[in-house]
BAFIMI-492528 format. One record per residue: residue number from 1; y, z, x of N, C-alpha, C, O in turn. Coordinates in Angstrom, 2 decimals, padded with zeros to 5 digits. Atoms other than C-alpha are relative to their C-alpha. Example, Ala and Ser with C-alpha at 12.3 -4.5 7.8 and 13.67 -1.06 7.14 Angstrom:
2
{1 {-001.19 000.00 000.89} {-004.50 007.80 012.30} {001.20 000.00 000.90} {001.18 000.66 001.94}};
{2 {-001.19 -000.06 -000.82} {-001.06 007.14 013.67} {001.09 000.73 -000.77} {002.20 000.90 -000.26}};
//
This chain:
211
{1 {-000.88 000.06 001.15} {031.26 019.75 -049.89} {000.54 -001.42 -000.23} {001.68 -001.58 -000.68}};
{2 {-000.69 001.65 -000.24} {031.64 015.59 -049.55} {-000.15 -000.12 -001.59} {000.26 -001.21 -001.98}};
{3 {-000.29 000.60 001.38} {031.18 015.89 -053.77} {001.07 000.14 -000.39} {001.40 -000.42 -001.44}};
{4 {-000.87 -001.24 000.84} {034.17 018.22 -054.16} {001.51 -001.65 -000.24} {001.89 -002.36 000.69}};
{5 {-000.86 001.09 000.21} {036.82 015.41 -055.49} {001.42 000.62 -000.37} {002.41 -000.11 -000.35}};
{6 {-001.46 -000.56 000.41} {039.81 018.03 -056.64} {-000.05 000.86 000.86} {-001.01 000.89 001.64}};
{7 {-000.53 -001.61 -000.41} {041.28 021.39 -055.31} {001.12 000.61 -001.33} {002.26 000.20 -001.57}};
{8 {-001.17 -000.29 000.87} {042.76 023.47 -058.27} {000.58 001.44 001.14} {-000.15 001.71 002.09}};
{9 {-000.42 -001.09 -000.58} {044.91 026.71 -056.73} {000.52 000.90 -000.98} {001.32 000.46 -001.81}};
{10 {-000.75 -000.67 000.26} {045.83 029.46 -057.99} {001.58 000.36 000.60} {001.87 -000.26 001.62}};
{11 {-001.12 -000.13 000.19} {049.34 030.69 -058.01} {000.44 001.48 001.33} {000.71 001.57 002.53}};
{12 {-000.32 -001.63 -000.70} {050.00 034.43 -056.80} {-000.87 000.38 000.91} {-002.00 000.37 000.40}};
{13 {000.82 -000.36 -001.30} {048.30 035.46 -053.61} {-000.51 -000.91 000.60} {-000.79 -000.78 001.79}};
{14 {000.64 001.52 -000.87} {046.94 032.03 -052.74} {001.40 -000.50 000.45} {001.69 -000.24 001.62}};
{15 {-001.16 000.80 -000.79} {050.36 030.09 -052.18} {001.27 000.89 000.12} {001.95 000.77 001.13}};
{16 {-000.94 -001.32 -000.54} {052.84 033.01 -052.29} {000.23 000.95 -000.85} {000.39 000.95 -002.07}};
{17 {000.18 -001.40 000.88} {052.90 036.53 -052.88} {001.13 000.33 -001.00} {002.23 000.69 -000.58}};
{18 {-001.09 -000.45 000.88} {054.89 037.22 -055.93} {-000.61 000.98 -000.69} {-000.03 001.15 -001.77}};
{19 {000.78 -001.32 000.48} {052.41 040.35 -056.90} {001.19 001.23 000.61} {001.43 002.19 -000.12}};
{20 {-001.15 -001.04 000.29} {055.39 042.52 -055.35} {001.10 -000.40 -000.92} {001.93 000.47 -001.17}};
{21 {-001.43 -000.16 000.94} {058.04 041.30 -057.66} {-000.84 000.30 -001.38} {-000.48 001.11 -002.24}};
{22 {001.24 -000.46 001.53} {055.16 041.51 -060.61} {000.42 001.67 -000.09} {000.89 002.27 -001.05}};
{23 {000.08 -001.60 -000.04} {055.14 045.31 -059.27} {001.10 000.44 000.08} {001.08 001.36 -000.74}};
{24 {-001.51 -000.39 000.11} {058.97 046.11 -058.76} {000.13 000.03 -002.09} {000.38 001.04 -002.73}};
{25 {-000.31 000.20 001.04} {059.20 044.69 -062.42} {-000.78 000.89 -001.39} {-000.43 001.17 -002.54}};
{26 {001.07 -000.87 000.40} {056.47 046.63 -063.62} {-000.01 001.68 -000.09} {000.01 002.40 -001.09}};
{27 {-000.80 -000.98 -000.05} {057.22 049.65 -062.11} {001.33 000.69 -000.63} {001.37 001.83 -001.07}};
{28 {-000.81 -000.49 000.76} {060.63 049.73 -063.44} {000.02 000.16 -001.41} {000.83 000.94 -001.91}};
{29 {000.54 -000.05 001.25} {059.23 049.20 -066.90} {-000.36 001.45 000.02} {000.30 002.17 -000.74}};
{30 {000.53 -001.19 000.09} {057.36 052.42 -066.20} {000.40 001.24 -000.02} {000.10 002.30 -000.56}};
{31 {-001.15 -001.46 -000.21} {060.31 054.34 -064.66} {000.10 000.29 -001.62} {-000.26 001.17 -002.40}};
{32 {-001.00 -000.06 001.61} {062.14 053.37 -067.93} {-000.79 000.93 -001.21} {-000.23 001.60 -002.07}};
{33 {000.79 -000.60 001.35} {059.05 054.72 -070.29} {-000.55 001.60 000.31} {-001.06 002.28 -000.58}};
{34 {000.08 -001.13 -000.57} {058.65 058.06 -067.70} {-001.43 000.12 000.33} {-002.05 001.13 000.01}};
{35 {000.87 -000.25 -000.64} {055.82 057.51 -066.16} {-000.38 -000.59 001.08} {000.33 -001.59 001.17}};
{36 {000.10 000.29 -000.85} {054.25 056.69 -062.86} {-000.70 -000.96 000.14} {-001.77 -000.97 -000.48}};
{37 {001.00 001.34 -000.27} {052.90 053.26 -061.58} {000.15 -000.38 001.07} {001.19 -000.77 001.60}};
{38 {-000.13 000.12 -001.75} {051.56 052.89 -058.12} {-000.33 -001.47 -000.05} {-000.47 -002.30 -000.95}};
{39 {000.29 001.53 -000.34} {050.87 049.88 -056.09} {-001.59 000.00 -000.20} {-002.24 -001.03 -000.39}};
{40 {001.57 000.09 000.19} {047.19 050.98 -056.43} {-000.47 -000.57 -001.43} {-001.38 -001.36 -001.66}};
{41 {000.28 000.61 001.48} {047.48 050.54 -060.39} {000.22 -001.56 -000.45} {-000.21 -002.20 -001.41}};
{42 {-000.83 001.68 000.23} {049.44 046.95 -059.88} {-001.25 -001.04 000.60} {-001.25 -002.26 000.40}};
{43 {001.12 000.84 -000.36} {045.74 046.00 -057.94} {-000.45 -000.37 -001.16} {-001.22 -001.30 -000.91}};
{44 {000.68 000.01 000.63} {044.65 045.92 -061.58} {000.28 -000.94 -000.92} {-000.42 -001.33 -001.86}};
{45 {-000.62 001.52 000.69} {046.74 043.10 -062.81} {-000.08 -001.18 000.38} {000.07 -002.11 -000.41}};
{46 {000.50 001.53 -000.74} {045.94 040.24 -060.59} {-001.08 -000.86 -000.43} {-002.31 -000.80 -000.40}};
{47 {000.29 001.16 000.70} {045.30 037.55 -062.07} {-000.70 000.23 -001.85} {-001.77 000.25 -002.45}};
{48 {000.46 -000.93 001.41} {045.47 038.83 -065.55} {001.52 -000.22 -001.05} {002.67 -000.28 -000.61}};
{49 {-001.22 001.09 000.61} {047.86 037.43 -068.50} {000.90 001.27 -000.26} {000.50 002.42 -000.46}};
{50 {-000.93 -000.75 000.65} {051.13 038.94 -069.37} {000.10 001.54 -000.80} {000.61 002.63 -000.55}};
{51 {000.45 -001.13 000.75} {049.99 041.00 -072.01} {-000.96 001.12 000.19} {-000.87 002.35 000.19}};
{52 {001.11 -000.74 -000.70} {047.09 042.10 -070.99} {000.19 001.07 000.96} {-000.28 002.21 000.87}};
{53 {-001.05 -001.15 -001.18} {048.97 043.93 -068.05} {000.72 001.00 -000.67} {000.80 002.16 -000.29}};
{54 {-000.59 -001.34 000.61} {050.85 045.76 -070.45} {-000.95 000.77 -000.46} {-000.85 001.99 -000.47}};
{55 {000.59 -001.19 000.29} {047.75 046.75 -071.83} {-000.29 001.07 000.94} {-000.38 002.29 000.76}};
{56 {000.39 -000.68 -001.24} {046.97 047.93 -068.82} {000.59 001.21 000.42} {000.04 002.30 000.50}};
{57 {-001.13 -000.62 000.00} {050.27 049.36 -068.03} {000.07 001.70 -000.94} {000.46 002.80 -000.53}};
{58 {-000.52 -000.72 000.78} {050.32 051.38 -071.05} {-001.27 001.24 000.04} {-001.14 002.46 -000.06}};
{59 {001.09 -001.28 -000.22} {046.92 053.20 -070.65} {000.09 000.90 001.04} {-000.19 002.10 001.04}};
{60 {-000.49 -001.29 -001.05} {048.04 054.48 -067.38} {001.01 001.03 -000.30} {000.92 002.23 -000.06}};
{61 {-000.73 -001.69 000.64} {050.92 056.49 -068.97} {-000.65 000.47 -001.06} {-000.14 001.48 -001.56}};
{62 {000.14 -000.47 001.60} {049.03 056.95 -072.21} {001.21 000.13 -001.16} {001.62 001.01 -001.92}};
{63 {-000.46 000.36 001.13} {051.02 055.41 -074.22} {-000.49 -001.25 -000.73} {-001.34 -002.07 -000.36}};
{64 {000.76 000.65 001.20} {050.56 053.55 -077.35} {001.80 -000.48 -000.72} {002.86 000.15 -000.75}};
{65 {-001.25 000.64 000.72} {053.20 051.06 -079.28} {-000.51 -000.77 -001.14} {-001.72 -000.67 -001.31}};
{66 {000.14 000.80 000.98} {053.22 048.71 -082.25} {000.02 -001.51 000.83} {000.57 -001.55 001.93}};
{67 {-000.14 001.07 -000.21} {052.76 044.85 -081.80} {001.39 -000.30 001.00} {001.62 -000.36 002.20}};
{68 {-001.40 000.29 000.07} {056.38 044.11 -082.28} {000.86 000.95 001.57} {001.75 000.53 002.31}};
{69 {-000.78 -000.99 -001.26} {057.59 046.83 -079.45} {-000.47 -000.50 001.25} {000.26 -000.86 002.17}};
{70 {000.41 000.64 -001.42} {054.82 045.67 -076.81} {000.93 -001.13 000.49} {001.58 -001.20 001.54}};
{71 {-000.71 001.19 -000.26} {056.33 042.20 -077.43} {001.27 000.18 001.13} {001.26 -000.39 002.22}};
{72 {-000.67 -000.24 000.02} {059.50 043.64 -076.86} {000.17 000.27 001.62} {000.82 -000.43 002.40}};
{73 {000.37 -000.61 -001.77} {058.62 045.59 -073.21} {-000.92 -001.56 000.65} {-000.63 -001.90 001.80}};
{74 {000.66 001.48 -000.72} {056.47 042.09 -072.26} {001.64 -000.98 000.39} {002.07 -001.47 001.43}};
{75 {-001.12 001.04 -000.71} {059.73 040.13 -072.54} {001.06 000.90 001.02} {001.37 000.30 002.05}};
{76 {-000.51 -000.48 -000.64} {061.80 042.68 -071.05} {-000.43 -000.03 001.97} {000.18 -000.17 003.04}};
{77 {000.71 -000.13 -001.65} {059.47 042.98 -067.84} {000.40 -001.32 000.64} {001.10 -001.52 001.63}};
{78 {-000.23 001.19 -000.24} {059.38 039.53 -067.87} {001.32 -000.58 000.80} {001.35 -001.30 001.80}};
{79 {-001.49 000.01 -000.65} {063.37 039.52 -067.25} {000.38 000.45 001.06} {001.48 000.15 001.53}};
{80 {000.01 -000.94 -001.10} {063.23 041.41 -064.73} {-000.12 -000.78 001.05} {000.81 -001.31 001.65}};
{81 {001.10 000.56 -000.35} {060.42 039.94 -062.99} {000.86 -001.62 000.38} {000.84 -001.94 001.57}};
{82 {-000.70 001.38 000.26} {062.58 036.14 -063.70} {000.89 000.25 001.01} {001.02 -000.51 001.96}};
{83 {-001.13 -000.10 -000.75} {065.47 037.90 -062.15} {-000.16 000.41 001.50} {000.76 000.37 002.32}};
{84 {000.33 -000.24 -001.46} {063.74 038.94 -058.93} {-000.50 -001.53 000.57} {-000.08 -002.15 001.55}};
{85 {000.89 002.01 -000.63} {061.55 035.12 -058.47} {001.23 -000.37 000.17} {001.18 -000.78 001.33}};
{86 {-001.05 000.97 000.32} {065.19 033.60 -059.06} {000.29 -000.66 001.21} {000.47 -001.88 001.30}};
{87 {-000.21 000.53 -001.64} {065.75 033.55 -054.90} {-001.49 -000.19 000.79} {-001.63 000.09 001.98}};
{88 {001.55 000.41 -000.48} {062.06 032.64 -054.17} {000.37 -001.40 001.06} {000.36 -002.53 000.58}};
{89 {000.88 001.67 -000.36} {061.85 029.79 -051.40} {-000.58 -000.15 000.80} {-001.32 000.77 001.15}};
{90 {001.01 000.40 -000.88} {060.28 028.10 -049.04} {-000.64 000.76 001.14} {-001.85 000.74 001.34}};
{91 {000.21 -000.96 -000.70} {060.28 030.48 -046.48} {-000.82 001.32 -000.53} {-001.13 002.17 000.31}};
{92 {001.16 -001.17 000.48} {057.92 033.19 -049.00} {-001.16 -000.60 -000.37} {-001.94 -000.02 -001.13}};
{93 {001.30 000.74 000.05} {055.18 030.54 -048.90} {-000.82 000.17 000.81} {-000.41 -000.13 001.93}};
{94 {000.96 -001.08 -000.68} {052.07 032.26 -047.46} {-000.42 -000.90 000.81} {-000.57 -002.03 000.36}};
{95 {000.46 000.88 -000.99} {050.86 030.80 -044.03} {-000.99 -001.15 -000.50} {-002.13 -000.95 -000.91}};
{96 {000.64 001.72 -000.49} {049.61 027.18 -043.99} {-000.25 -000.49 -001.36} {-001.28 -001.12 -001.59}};
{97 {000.73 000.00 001.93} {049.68 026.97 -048.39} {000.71 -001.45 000.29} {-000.08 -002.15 000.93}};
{98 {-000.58 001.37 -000.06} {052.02 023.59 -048.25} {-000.75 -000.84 001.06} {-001.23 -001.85 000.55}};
{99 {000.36 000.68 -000.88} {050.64 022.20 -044.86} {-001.24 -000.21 -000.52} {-001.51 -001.41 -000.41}};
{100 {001.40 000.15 000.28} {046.94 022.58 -046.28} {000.38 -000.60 -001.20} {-000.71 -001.08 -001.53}};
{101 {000.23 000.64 001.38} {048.04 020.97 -049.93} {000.24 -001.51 000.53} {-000.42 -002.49 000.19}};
{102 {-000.38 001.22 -000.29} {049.83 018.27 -048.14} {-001.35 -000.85 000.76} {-001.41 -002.07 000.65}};
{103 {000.81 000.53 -000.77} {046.25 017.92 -045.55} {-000.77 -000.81 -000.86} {-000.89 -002.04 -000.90}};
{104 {001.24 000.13 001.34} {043.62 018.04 -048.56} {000.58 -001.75 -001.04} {-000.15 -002.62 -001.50}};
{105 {-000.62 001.15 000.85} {046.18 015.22 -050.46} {-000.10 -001.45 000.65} {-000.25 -002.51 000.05}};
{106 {000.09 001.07 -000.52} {046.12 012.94 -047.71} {-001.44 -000.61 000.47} {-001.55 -001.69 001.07}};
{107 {001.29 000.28 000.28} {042.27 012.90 -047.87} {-000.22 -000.21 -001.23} {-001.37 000.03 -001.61}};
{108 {000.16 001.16 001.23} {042.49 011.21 -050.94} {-000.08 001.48 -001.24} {000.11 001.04 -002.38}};
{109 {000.39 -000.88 001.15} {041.88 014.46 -053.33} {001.00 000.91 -000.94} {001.69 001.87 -000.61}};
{110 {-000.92 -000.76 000.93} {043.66 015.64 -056.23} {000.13 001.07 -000.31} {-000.89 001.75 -000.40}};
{111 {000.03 -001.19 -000.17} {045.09 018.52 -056.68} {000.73 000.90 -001.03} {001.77 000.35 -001.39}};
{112 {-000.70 -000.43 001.61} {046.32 021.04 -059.90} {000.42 001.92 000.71} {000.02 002.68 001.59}};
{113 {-000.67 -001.40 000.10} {048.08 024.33 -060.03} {-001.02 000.73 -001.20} {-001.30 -000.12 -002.04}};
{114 {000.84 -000.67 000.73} {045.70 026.81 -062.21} {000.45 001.69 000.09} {000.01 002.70 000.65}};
{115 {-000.51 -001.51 000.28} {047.80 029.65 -063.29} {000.02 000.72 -000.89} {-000.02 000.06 -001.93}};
{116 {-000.37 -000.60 001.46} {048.26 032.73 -065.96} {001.21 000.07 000.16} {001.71 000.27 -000.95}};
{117 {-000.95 -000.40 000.22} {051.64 033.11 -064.81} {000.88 -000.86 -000.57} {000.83 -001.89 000.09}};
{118 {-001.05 000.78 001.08} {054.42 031.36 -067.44} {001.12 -000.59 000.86} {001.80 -001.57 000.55}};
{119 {-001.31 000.12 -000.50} {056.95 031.36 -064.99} {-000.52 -000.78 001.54} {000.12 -000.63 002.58}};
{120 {000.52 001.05 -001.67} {054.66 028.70 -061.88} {001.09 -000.84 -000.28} {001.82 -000.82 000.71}};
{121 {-000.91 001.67 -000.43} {057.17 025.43 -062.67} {001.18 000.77 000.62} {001.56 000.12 001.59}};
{122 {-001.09 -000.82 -000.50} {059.99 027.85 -061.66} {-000.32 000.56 001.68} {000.37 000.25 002.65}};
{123 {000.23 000.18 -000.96} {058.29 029.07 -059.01} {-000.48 -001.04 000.98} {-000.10 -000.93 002.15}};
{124 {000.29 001.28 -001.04} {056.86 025.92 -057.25} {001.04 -000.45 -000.15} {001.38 -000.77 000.99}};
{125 {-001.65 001.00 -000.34} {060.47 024.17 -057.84} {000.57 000.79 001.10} {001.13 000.28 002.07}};
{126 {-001.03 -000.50 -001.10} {061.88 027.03 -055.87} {-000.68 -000.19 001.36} {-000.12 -000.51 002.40}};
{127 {001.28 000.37 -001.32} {059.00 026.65 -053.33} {000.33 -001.36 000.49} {000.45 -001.47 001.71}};
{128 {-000.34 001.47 -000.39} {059.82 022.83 -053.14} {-001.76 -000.47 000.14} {-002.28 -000.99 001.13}};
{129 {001.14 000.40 -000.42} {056.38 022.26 -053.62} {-000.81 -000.77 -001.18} {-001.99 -001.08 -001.01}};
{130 {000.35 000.65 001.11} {056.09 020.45 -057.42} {-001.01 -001.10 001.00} {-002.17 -000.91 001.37}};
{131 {000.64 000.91 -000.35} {055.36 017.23 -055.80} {-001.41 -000.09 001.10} {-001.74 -001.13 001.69}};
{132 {000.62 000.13 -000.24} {052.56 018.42 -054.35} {-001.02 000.19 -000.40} {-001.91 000.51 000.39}};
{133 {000.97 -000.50 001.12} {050.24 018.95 -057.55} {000.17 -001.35 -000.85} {001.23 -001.85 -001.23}};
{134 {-000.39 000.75 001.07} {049.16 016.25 -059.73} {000.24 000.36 -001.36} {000.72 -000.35 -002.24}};
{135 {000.09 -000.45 001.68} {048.78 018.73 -062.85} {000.37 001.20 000.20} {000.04 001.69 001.28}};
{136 {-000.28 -001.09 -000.09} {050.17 021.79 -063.47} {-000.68 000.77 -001.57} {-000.56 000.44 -002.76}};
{137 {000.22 -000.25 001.40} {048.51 024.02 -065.72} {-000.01 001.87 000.08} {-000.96 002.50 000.56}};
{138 {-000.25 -000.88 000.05} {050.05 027.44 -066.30} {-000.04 000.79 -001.39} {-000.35 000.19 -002.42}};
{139 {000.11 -000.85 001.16} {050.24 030.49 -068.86} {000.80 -000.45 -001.15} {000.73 000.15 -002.23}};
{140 {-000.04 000.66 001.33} {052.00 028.17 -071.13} {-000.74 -001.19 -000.38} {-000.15 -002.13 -000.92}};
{141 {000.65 001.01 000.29} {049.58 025.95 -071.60} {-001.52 000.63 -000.47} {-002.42 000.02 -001.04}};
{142 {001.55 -000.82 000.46} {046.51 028.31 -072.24} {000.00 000.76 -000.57} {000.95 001.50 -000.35}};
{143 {000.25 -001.05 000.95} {045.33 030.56 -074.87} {-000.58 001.35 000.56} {-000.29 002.52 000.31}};
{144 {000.86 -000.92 -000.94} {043.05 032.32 -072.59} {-000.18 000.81 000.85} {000.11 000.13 001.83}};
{145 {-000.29 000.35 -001.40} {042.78 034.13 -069.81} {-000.79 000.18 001.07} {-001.87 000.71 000.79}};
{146 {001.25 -000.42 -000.98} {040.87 034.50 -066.82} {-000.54 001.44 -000.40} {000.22 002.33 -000.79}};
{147 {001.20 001.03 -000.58} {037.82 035.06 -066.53} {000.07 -001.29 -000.51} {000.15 -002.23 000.28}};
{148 {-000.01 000.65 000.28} {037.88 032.87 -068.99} {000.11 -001.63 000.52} {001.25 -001.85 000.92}};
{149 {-000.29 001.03 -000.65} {037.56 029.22 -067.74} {000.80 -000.89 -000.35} {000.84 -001.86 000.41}};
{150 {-000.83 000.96 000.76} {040.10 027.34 -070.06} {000.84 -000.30 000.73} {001.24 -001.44 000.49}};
{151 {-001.16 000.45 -000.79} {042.89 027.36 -067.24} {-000.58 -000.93 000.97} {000.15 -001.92 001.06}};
{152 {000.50 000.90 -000.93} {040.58 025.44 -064.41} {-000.56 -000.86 -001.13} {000.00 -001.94 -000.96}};
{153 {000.44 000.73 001.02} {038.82 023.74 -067.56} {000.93 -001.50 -000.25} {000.54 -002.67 -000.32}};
{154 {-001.08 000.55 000.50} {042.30 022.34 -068.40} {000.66 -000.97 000.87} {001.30 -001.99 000.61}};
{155 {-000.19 000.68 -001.43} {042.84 021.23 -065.04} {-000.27 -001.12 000.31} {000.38 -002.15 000.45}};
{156 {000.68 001.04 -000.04} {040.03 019.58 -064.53} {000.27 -001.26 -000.75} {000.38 -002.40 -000.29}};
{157 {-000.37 001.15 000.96} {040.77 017.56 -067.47} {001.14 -001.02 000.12} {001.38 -002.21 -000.07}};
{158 {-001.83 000.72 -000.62} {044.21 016.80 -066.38} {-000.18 -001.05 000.83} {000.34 -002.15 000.64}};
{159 {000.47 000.49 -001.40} {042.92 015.50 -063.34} {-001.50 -001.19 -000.11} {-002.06 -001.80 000.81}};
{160 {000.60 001.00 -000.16} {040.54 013.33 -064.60} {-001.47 000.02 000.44} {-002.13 -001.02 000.38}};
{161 {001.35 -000.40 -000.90} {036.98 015.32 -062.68} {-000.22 000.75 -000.53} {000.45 001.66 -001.03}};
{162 {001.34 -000.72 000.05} {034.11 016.47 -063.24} {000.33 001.87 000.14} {000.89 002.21 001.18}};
{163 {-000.27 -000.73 -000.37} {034.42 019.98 -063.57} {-001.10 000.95 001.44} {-000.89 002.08 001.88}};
{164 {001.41 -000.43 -000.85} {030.92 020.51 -060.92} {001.00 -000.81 001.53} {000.86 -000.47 002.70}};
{165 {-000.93 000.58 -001.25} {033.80 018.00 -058.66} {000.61 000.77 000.57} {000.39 000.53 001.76}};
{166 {-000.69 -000.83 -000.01} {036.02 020.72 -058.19} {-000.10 001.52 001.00} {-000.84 002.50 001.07}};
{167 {-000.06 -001.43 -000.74} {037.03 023.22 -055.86} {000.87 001.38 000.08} {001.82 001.27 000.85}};
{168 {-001.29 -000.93 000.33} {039.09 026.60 -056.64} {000.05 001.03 001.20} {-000.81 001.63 001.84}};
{169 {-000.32 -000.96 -001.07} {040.75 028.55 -054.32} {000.76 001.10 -001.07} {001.41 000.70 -002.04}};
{170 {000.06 -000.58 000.66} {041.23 031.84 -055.69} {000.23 001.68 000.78} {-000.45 002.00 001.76}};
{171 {000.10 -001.22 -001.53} {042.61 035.87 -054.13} {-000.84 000.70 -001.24} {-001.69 001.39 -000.69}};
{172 {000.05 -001.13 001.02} {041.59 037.82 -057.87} {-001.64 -000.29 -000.17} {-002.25 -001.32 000.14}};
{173 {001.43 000.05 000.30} {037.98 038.72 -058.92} {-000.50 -000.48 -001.50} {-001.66 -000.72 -001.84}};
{174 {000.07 000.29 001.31} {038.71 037.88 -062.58} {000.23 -001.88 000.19} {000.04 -002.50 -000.86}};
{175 {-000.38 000.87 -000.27} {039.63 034.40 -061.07} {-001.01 -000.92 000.24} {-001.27 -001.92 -000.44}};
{176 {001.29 000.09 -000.85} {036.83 033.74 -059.10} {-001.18 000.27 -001.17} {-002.25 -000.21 -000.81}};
{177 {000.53 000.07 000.85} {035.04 034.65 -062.53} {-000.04 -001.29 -000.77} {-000.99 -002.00 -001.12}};
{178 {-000.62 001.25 000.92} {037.13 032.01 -064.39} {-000.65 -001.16 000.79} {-000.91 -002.10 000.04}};
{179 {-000.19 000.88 -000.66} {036.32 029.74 -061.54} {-002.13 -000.65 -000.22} {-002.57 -001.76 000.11}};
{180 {001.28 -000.03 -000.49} {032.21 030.14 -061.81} {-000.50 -000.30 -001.44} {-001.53 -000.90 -001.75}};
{181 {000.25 000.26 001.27} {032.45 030.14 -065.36} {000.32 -001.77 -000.60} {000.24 -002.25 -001.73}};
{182 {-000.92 001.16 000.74} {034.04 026.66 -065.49} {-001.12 -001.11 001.07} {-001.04 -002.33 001.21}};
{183 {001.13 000.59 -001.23} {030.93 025.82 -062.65} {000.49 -000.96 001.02} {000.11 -002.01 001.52}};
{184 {-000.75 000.63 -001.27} {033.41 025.22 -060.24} {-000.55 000.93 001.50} {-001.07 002.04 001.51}};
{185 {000.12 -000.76 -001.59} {032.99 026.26 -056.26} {001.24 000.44 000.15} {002.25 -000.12 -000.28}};
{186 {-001.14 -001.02 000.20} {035.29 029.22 -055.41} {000.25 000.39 001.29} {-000.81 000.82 001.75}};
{187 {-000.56 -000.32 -001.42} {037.07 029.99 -051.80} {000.79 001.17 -000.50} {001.88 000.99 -001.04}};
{188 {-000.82 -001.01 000.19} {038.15 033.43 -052.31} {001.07 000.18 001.36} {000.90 -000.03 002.57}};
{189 {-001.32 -000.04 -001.35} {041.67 034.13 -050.39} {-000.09 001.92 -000.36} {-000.43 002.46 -001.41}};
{190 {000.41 -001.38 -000.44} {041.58 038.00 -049.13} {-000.96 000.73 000.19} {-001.86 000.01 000.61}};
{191 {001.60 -000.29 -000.93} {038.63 040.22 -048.10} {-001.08 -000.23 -001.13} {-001.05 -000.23 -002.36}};
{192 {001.75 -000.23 001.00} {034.87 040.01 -049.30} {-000.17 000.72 -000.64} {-000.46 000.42 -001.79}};
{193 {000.30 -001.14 000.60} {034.51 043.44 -050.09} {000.79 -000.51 -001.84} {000.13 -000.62 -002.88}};
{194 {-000.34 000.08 001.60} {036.70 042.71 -053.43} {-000.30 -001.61 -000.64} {-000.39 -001.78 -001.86}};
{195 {000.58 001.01 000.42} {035.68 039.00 -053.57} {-001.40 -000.83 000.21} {-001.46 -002.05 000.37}};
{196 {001.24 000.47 -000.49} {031.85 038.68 -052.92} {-000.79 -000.91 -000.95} {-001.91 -001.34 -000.68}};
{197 {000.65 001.13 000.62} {031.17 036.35 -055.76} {000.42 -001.17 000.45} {-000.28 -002.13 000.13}};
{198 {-000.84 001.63 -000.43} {033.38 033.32 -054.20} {-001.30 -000.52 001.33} {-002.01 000.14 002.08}};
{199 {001.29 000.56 -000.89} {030.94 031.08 -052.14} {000.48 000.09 001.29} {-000.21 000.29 002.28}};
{200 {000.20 -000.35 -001.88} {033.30 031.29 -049.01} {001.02 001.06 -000.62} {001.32 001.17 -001.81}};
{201 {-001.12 -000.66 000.22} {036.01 033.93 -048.51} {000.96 -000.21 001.48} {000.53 -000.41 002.62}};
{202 {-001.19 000.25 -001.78} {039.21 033.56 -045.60} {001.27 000.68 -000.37} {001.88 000.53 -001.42}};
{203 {-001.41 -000.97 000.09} {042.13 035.77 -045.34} {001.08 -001.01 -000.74} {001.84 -000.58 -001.60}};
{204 {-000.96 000.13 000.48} {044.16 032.71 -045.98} {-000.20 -001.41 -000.02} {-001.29 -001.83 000.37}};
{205 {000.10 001.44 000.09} {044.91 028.89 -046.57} {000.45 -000.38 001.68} {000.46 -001.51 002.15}};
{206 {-000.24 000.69 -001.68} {045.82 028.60 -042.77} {-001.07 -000.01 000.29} {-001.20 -000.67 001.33}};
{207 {001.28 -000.13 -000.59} {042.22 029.24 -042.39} {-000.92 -001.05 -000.61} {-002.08 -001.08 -000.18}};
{208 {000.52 000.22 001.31} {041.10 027.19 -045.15} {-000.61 -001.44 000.33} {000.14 -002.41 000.42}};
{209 {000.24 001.13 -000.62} {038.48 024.48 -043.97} {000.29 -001.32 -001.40} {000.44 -001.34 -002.63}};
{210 {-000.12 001.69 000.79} {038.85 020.48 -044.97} {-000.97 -000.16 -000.94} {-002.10 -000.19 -000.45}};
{211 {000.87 000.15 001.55} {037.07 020.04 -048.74} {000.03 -001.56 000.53} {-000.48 -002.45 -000.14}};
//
């Protein structure tokens, strides 16, 4: 991998789990509308935009809304969701995610945040971990969303490389799509069985060899 000149990362499950406050926030959305939403259904949102989740959301109770109302339940969740991240820090940063950004940086290679979630600058500030990204490029900055490659696309660009330079670390399978689509190399984070398109896979960034 002596071409690979960046590392973009994803956000949620790569540097720290905030897929349970996604699901607390989610869930209570669901209480509120009377219906049930397991942690099995919340596997189906990872790495998947805002909205999209509600669609998601809403087919499991079978329900159906207008534009204007989804909106309405998207920002609400959202609040929620804001108000749980709010005490996020350093200490819910998933084994070896800072020590490995800080390793990879001091081998000369640049490095970008590649998120759908709106609310990463909030979380990496509380993380204390801004300064360790040269580009940040999150769900306000993209139209798109994974698979789609426009968020690593965007990255790349940021950053100045080749997008064939590039290496994504990645836990979601829609991610790892985005990532293959953008003809980047993909290190899936959690097991094979759900990520067997990523070229390597490792439980975690403590494991995560030198690019």
């Amino acid at each position: 991998m002596s071409e690979i000149k960046a590392a973009i990362f994803d956000l949620d499950g790569v540097i720290v789990d905030t897929a349970k406050y996604h699901y607390l926030a989610w869930k209570k959305l669901a209480d509120q509308l009377g219906f049930e939403f397991t942690e099995r259904d919340n596997e189906r949102l990872k790495g998947v935009s805002r909205m999209r989740s509600l669609e998601i959301l809403l087919k499991v109770g079978n329900k159906e809304f207008d534009d204007e109302t989804k909106q309405e339940l998207a920002t609400k969740k959202n609040t929620w969701y804001v108000d749980y991240i709010s005490s996020i820090d350093e200490s819910e940063l998933l084994p070896g995610a800072k020590d490995y950004l800080i390793r990879i940086r001091n081998r000369g290679l640049k490095t970008a945040l590649g998120s759908a979630s709106k609310n990463a600058p909030l979380i990496i500030k509380n993380l204390n971990i801004t300064e360790c990204f040269d580009a940040i490029v999150d769900g306000n900055s993209v139209s798109k969303a994974k698979p789609d490659p426009e968020v690593f696309l965007r990255a790349a660009d940021e950053l100045g490389v080749a997008p064939e330079q590039c290496i994504v670390f990645e836990d979601a399978e829609a991610g790892i799509l985005a990532a293959k689509n953008a003809n980047m190399k993909c290190v899936g984070i959690g097991s094979e069985e759900n990520l067997s398109m990523a070229d390597l896979v490792i439980s975690g960034l403590d494991k995560a060899p030198l690019v």
